[in-house]
C-alpha positions in Angstrom: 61.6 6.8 -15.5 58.2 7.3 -16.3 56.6 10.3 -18.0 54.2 12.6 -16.7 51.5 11.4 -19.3 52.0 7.7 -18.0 51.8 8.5 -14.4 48.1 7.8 -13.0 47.0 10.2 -10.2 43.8 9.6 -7.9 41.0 12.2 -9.2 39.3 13.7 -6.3 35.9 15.0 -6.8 35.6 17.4 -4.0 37.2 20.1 -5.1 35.8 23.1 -2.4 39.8 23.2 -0.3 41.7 25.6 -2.3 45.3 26.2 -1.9 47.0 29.5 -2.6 50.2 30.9 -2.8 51.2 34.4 -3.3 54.3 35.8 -3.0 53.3 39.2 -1.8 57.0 40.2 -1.6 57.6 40.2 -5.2 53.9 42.1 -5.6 55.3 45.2 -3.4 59.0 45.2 -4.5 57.0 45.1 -8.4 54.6 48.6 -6.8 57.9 50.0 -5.9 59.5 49.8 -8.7 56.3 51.1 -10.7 56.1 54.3 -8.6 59.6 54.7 -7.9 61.4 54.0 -11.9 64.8 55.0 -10.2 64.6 51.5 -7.9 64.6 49.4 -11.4 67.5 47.1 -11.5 68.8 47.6 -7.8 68.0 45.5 -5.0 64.7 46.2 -2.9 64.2 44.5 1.1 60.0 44.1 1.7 60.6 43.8 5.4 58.2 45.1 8.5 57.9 48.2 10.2 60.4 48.6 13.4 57.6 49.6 15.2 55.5 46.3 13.9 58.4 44.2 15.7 60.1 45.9 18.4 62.9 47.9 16.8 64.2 43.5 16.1 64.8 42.2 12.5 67.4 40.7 10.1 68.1 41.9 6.7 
């Protein structure tokens, strides 16, 4: 197996396409817990609005 420093990868000079991830899920279950301490250590569910989606939705 060959290691990372002896692998040779195509440079690409156009670098304008950007890809992001965020995982906003963790960002508002972290703003929960920062206003509400007492959520700290217990599970959190970021999920939509019932009214967003019908009333539908698995947890």
């Amino acid at each position: 197996m060959k290691m990372m420093s002896e692998l040779r990868f195509p440079l690409k000079k156009d670098t304008s396409r950007k890809i992001i991830h965020i995982d906003m899920d963790a960002f508002f279950a972290s703003v929960e817990e920062r206003d509400h301490p007492e959520l700290v250590g217990h599970p959190l569910v970021i999920a939509r609005h019932p009214s967003d989606t019908g009333g539908k939705g698995v947890v």
